[in-house]
C-alpha positions as CSV (number, residue, x, y, z in Angstrom):
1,X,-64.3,-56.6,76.6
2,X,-62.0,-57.3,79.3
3,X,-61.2,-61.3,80.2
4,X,-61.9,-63.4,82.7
5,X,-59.1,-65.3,84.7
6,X,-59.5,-67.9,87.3
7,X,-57.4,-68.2,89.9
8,X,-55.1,-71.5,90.2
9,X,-55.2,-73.8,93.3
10,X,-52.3,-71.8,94.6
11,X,-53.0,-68.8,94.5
12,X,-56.5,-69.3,96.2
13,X,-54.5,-71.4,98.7
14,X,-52.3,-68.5,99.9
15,X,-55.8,-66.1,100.0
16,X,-57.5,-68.8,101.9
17,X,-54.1,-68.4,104.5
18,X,-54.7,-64.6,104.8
19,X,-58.0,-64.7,105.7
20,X,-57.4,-67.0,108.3
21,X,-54.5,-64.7,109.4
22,X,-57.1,-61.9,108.8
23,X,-59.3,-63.5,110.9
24,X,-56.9,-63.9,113.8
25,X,-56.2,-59.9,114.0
26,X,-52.3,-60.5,112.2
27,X,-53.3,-58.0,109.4
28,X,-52.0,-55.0,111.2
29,X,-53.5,-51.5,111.1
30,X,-52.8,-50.4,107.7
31,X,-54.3,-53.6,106.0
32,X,-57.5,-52.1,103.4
33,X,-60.8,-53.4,102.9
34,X,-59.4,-53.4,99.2
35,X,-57.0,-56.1,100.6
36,X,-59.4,-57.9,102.3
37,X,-61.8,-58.0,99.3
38,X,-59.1,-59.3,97.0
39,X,-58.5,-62.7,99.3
40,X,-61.9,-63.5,99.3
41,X,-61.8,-63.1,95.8
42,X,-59.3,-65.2,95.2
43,X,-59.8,-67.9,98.2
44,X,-63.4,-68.4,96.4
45,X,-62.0,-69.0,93.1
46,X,-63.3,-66.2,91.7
47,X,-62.7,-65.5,88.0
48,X,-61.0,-61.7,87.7
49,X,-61.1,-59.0,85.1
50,X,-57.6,-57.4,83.3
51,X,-57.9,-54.6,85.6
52,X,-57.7,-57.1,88.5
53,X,-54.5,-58.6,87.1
54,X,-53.2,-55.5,86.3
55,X,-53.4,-54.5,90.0
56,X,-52.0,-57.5,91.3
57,X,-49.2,-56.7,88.7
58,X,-49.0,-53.6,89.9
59,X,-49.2,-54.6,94.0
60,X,-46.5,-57.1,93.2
61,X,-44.5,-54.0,91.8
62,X,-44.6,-52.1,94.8
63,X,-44.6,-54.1,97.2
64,X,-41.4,-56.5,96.4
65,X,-39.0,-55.2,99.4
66,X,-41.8,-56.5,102.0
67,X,-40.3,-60.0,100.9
68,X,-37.1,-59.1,102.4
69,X,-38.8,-57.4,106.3
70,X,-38.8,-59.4,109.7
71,X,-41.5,-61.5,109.5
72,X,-42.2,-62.5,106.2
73,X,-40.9,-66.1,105.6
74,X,-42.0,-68.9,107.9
75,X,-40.1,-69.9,111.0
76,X,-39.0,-66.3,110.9
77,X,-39.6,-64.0,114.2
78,X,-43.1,-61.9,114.0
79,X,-44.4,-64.5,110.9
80,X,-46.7,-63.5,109.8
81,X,-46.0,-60.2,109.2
82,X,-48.8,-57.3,108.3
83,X,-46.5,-57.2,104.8
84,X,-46.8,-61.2,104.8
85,X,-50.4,-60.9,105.3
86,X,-51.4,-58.6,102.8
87,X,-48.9,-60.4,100.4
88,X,-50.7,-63.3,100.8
89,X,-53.9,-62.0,100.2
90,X,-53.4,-61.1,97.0
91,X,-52.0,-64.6,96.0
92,X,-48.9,-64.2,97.2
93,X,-45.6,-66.1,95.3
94,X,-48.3,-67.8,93.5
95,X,-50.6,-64.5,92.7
96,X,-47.5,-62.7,91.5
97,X,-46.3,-65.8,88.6
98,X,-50.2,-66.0,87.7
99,X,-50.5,-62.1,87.4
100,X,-47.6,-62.3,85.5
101,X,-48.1,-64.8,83.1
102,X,-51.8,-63.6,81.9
103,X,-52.5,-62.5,78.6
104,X,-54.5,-58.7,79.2
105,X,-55.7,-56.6,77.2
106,X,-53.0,-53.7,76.3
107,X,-50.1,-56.3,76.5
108,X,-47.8,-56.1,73.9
């Protein structure tokens, strides 16, 4: 049986930010519905499965250089950024140290 996690203040905090950016047409052209369904998610407070951390794991992964594009950081030129958006959206700084720091199922 797979756990349940709930999302911490911060993390729903920076899902409630993307949908807001979302809203106002800043998530760019490649941004998914998979994205999309992920902030609502976690802006609602939604409790996850393992396989839900183990993606955000896993989008974390991937997706660590977008920290380092035009756009990202605040006060920066172009913020907020399609990468900053979707980072954001899955809980951003605060998502990745959650997804992290969860006990799952197949962790050693």
């Amino acid at each position: 049986m797979s756990g349940k996690h709930e999302p911490p203040k911060g993390v729903q905090e920076a899902a409630q930010r993307a949908l807001k950016w979302i809203e106002d047409g800043k998530a760019g052209k490649g941004f998914t519905e998979t994205g999309e369904h992920r902030a609502e998610q976690l802006a609602h407070g939604e409790k996850v499965d393992d396989d839900v951390v183990r993606r955000m794991r896993s989008y974390f992964s991937r997706h660590a250089p977008d920290r380092d594009a035009e756009g990202f950081s605040q006060g920066g030129k172009g913020f907020p950024s399609p990468g900053r958006v979707a980072w954001d959206a899955w809980g951003g700084d605060p998502g990745k140290r959650w997804a992290e720091s969860q006990r799952i199922e197949g962790d050693d």
